[in-house]
N, C-alpha and C positions, 0 to 999 in steps of 0.2 A: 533521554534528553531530546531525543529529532522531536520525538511527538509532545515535547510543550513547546520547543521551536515552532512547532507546523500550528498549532494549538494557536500560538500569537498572528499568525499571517493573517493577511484577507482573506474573507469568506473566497474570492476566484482562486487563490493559490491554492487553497484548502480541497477546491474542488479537482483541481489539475494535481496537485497530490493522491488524490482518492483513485482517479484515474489510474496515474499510473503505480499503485500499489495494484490495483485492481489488474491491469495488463501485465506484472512481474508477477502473480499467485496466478492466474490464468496459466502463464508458460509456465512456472512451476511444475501445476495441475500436469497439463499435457507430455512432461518431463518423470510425470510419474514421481515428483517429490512434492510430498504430501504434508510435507514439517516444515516444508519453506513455505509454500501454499497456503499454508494455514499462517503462519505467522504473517505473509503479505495480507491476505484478508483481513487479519486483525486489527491492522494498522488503517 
């Protein structure tokens, strides 16, 4: 459901969203969990 929410925003939220998927899979990564990592990325 978030991601047809995020889906309707503006292209800037959209992007400030990518961001911070992208910096919560990054600490994932560095946490050594690789199943949440991946799942942030995907998002």
């Amino acid at each position: 459901m978030w991601e047809r929410q995020l889906f309707e925003r503006p292209t800037l939220e959209k992007i400030e969203a990518a961001e911070r998927f992208r910096r919560d899979g990054n600490a994932a990564y560095a946490d050594r969990n690789f199943g949440l990592a991946a799942v942030c990325y995907r998002k």
